[in-house]
C-alpha positions in Angstrom: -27.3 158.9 144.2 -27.1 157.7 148.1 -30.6 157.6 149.6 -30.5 159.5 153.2 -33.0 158.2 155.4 -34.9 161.0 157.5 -34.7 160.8 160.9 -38.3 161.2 162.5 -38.9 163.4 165.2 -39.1 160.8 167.7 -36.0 159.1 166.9 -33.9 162.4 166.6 -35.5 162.9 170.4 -33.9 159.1 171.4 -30.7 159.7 170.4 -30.2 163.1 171.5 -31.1 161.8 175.2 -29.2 159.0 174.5 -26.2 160.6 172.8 -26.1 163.0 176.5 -26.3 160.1 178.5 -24.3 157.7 177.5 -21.6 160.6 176.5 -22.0 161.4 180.7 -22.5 158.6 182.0 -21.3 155.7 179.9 -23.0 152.8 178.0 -22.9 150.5 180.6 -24.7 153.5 183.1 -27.3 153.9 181.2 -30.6 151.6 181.3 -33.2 152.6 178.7 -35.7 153.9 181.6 -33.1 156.8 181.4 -33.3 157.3 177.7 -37.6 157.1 177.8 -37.4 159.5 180.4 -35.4 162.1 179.1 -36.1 161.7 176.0 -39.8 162.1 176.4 -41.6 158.8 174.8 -43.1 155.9 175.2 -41.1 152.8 175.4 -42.9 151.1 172.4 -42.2 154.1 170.4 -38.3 153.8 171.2 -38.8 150.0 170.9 -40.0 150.8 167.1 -37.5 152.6 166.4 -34.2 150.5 168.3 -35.4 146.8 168.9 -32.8 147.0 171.9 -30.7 148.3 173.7 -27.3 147.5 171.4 -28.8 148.6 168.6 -29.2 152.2 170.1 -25.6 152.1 171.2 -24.8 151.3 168.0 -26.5 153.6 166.1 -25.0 156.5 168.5 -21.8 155.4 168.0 -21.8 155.5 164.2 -23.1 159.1 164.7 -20.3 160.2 167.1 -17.6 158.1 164.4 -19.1 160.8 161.7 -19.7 163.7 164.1 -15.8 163.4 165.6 -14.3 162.2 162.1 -15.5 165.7 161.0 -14.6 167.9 164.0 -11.0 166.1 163.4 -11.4 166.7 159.6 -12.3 170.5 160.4 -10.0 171.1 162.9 -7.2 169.7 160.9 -8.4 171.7 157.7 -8.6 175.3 159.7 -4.5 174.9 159.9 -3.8 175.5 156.8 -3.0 173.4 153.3 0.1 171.9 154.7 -0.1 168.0 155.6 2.3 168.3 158.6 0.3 171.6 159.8 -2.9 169.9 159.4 -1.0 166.7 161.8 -0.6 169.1 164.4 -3.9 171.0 164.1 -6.2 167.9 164.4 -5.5 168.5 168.0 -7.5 172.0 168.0 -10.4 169.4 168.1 -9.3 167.8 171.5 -9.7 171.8 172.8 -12.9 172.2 171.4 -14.7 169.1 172.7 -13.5 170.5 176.2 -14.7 173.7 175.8 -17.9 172.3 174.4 -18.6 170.0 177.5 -15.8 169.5 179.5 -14.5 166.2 179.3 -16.6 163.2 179.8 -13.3 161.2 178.0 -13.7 159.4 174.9 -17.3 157.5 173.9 -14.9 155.1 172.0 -12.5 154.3 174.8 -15.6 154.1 177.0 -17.0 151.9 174.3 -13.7 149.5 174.5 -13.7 149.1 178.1 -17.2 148.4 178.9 -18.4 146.5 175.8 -18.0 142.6 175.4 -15.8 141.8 172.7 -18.0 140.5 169.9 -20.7 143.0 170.9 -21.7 145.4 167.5 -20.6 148.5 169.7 -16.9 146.6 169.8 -17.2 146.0 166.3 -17.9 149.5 165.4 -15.2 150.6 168.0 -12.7 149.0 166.0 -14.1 150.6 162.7 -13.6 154.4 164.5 -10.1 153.8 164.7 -9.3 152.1 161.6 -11.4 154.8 159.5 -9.2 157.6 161.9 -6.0 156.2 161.8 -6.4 155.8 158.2 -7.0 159.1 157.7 -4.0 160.5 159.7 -1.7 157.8 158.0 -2.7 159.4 155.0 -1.7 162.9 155.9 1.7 161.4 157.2 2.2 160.1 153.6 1.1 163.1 152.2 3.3 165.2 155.3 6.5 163.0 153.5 7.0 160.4 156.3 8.8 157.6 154.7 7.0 155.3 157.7 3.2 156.8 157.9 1.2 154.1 159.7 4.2 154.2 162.4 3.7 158.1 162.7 -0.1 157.9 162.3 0.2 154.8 165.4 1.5 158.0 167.5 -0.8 160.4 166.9 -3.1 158.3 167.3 -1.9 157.0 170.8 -1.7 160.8 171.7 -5.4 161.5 171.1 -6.4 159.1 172.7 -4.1 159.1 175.9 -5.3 163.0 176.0 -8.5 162.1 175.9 -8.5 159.4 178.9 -6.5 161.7 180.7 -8.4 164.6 180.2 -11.4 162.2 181.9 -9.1 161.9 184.6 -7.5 165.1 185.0 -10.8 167.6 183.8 -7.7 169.6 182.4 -7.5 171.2 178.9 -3.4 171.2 179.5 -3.3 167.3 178.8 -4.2 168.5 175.5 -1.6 171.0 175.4 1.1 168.2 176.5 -0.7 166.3 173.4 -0.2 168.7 170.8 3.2 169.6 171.5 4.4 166.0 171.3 2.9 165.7 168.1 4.5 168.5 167.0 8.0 167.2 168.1 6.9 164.4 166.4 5.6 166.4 163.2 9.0 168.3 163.4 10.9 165.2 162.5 9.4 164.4 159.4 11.6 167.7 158.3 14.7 166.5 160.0 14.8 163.6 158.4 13.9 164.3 155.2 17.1 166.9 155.5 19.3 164.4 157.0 18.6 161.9 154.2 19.2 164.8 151.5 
């Protein structure tokens, strides 16, 4: 049986402050100061909990990898049982998070541009989208497309190219543009496999 750890109350009060600011503002725009005062305590009590400042990015970007993997997971599952429905309804995520918070972009493409490259938060960057594009390769198999990783590759350049450009644009139609190109994309899983039949 996995152990969980508890989170005290103090630490849930770090990252939630940190989780808003660095969401808003990015990691680079954030200084702990910020994070002690919004949070509400002491710098030796966030020191005892994060012995620096990496180590509370990294520990809110493994919580947003399992908080987004999920709301993609969900979002994806509310579409139905079908693989290739599922593909297309992933997106239904992207429209949430706006509608949640507008769009602040991406902490992970945030977390790519600003952080050095053997920095933990890079490492764990990279993890986020090997973990998701696994995942959506997977439902490509499963959706019947003889080449998944290749479809997966585009799905996953459309999330994230909606989510930069919703940054950009503060529009939820970039998401629109985003799930219809998957679908086009979904679509042709079908046509081929009727082509090749």
């Amino acid at each position: 049986m996995a152990t969980q750890i508890r989170r005290t109350r103090s630490e849930s009060r770090i990252m939630d402050a940190a989780s808003d600011l660095f969401y808003e503002h990015g990691l680079r725009g954030v200084g702990i100061d910020q994070v002690i005062a919004t949070s509400g305590i002491s710098k030796s009590t966030l020191y005892a909990h994060f012995r620096s400042k990496d180590d509370l990015v990294a520990a809110y970007l493994r919580a947003t990898d399992d908080s987004w993997m999920r709301q993609l997971q969900d979002a994806a599952e509310r579409a139905g049982d079908a693989p290739a429905a599922q593909l297309i309804g992933l997106f239904d995520a992207l429209y949430e998070a706006f509608d949640r918070h507008g769009f602040f972009g991406c902490p992970f493409i945030s977390s790519a541009v600003e952080s050095d490259l053997d920095s933990q938060a890079r490492a764990i960057t990279r993890e986020h989208v090997r973990r998701r594009q696994a995942w959506i390769s997977d439902l490509c198999a499963a959706a019947g497309d003889p080449d998944p990783a290749r479809l997966a590759s585009h799905l996953g350049l459309l999330i994230d190219g909606a989510l930069a450009s919703g940054r950009l644009e503060q529009d939820r139609s970039v998401v629109d543009a985003a799930k219809r190109a998957a679908g086009d994309a979904v679509d042709s899983i079908s046509r081929n496999l009727k082509g090749n039949s």
